[in-house]
C-alpha positions in Angstrom: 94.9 122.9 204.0 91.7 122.5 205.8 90.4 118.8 207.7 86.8 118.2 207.9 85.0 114.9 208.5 83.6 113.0 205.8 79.7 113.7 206.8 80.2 117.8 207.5 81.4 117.7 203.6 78.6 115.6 202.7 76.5 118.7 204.1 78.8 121.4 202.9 79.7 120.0 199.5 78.8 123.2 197.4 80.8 125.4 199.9 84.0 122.6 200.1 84.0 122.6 196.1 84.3 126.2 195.9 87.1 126.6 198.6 89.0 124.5 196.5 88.3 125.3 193.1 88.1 129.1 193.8 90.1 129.3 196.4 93.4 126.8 195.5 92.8 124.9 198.9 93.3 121.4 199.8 91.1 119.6 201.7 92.0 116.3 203.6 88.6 114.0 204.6 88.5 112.1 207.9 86.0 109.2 209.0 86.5 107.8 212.1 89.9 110.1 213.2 91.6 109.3 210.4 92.4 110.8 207.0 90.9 109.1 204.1 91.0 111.3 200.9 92.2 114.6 199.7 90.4 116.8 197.6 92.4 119.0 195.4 91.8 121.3 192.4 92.4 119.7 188.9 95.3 122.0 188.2 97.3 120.3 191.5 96.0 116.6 190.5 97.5 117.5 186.8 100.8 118.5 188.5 100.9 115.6 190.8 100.7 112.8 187.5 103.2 115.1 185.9 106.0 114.2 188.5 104.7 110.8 188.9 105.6 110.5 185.4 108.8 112.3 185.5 109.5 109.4 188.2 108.7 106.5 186.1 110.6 108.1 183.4 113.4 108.2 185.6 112.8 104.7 187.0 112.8 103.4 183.7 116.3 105.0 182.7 118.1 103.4 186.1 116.4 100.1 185.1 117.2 100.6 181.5 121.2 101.2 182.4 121.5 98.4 184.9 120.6 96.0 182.6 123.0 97.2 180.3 125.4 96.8 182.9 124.8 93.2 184.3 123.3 91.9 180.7 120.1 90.6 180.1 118.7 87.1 179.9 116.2 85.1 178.9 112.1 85.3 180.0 112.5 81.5 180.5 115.7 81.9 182.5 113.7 84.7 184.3 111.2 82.4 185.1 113.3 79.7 186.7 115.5 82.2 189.0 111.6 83.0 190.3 111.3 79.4 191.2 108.3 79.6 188.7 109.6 77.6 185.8 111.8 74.3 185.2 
């Protein structure tokens, strides 16, 4: 993975595209000393929703079977545990 400041990319775009789109590198963008983007070929972005998907999915199982555990209730009941209904 290579680090380069935002304006040296600005200059070097062409060159920084090819590294990682040819090349399968990562590049991580400073301004001002600190990182503030990544830029990363489409096949690793692909890969990267994939598992945050495979999370959610996940997620939504643990939710799914806790509330089959403790029971559900009500929105309105919902609402009033939130201190946002009557």
């Amino acid at each position: 993975m290579i680090r380069i400041s935002a304006s040296n990319f600005l200059k070097k775009f062409a060159e920084t595209l090819n590294r990682v789109v040819f090349g399968n590198e990562r590049v991580v963008l400073h301004r001002h000393n600190q990182d503030v983007a990544v830029l990363l070929s489409y096949e690793d972005f692909k890969s990267l929703e994939e598992i945050e998907e495979m999370i959610d999915f996940r997620d939504a199982k643990k939710a799914l079977a806790e509330a089959k555990e403790k029971g559900t209730i009500s929105h309105e009941q919902l609402l009033v545990e939130l201190g946002l209904g009557n």
